[in-house]
Steps between C-alpha positions, in 0.01 A plus 500: 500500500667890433638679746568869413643661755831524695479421854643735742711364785381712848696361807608154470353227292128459591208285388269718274292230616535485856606721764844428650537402889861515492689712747663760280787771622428802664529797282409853503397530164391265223608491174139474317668527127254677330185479680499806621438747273572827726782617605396604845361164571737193670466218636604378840530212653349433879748259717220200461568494109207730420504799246369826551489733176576887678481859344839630564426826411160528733615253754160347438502106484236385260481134523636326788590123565493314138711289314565598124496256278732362285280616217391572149453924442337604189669733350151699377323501863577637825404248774712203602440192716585538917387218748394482839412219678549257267230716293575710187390885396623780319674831570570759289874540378448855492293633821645188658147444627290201543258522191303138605556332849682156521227227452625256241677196473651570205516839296718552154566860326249731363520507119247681276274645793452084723643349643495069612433438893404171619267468801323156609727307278364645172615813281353808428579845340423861651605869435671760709216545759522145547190431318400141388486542123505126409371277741717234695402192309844445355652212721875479632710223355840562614605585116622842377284539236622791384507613858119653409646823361272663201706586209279640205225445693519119501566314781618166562256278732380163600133307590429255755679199309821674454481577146601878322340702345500897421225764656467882435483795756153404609574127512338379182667205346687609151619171475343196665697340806535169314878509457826325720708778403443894383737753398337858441607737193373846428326331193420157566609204738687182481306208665594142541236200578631187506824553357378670243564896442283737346478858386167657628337834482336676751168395338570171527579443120793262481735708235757188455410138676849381517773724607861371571755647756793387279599262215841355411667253237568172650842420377782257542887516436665205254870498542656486166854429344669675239862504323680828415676573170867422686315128615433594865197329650249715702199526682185725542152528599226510279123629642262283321106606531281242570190672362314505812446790772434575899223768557484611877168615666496621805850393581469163377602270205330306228590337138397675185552441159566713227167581372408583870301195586563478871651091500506506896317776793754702654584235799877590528754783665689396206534335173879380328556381179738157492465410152255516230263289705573515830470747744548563841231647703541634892145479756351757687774399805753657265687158594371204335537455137301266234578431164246598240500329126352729176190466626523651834477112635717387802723299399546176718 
């Protein structure tokens, strides 16, 4: 799934996903790398590991007792992810305010106007008022999936069963969550279902029905001899095409021929040429190898 942003270190290494309960070293101030936006604001940490975010130039402290992520920022928007009690909000980069109050499990970066929080195990999307624009009926799986940022105004989400699919900013389904795998493009997505990978518009149309990751010329090396004009005998490698092919989808390996008839589904991390009708072929442990004849049968 795309990820388009760089993350920002803020202390040490923390869990975007979970709050860390390790004892950290008392400091006076905080390096928060870039998420504060105003150069009157710091942050300081308190001697139990907490961070308070200060006015330097008012003396005023504005937040008090957090833990800043180690976070996503958008580079368009102007709130970023604090947590507090093992519950996420948002503050303000710039007023270095609380904008919504810590009540999430899990929170990711604003990114055309929502932004993804997940309460009662499910996901959801509000605004900056910390409205409930699309409902929470997106369930949790432990996946990425595109860490639910909108890009384009798509958005990368799944149903009850696990499977992807693509919604708009008011949670309509552009493209139906029937897929193992979805990539979003500004145009159009790439979708795999059951090994198979697809180009599909966001109406649904399916613009090409079998899209590869990668294709290469299975070839071998024949070691051949040869006399010079003086008499002396040498040898050298000759690459030898064997007229077949290995597509990958979705970072795996299959047998094609060359009028792109697929001869085997794309089982392998890897396919090797031996000779003109053998070829090596490594599983999905990246380990074990079988050998394949012409036509993408194991050879026994």
């Amino acid at each position: 799934m795309k990820h388009l942003f760089p993350l920002l270190a803020v202390m040490a290494v923390l869990s975007f996903f979970s709050c860390s309960e390790e004892p950290q070293e008392e400091l006076p101030e905080v390096a928060e790398d870039g998420l504060l936006l105003n150069d009157d604001l710091i942050a300081v940490r308190s001697a139990d590991g907490t961070v308070s975010i200060k006015n330097a130039a008012t003396g005023k402290v504005t937040i008090k007792d957090i833990k800043l992520d180690w976070t996503q920022r958008s580079r368009n928007d102007s709130l970023a992810v604090f947590c507090s009690d093992n519950k996420r909000g948002y503050y303000n980069m710039y007023t270095g305010e609380i904008a919504i109050p810590a009540q999430y499990r899990r929170a990711w970066v604003f990114e055309e106007g929502l932004a993804a929080v997940q309460k009662n195990g499910n996901i959801g999307f509000i605004n900056h008022k910390g409205e409930v624009v699309i409902d929470f009926k997106y369930p949790y799986h432990g996946n990425p999936l595109t860490d639910y940022v909108f890009q384009d105004g798509h958005c990368i989400v799944a149903d009850t069963t696990g499977k992807c699919g693509i919604i708009d900013k008011t949670g309509r389904w552009l493209i139906e969550p029937e897929y193992d795998c979805v990539n979003a493009y500004k145009e159009y997505a790439i979708v795999t279902k059951a090994g198979v990978t697809m180009q599909v518009g966001y109406d649904g149309t399916v613009m090409n029905s079998f899209v590869l990751d990668a294709v290469k010329e299975l070839t071998y090396t024949v070691e051949e001899r040869y006399v010079t004009k003086e008499g002396v005998v040498g040898y050298a490698d000759r690459t030898v095409s064997t007229g077949l092919f290995a597509y990958c989808v979705g970072g795996r390996y299959g047998l094609m021929d060359s009028h792109c008839r697929r001869i085997t589904e794309p089982l392998y991390k890897g396919i090797e040429a031996v000779n003109a009708g053998m070829f090596k072929a490594t599983l999905l442990d990246w380990y074990s190898e079988v050998i394949l004849d012409a036509k993408g049968q194991v050879m026994r």
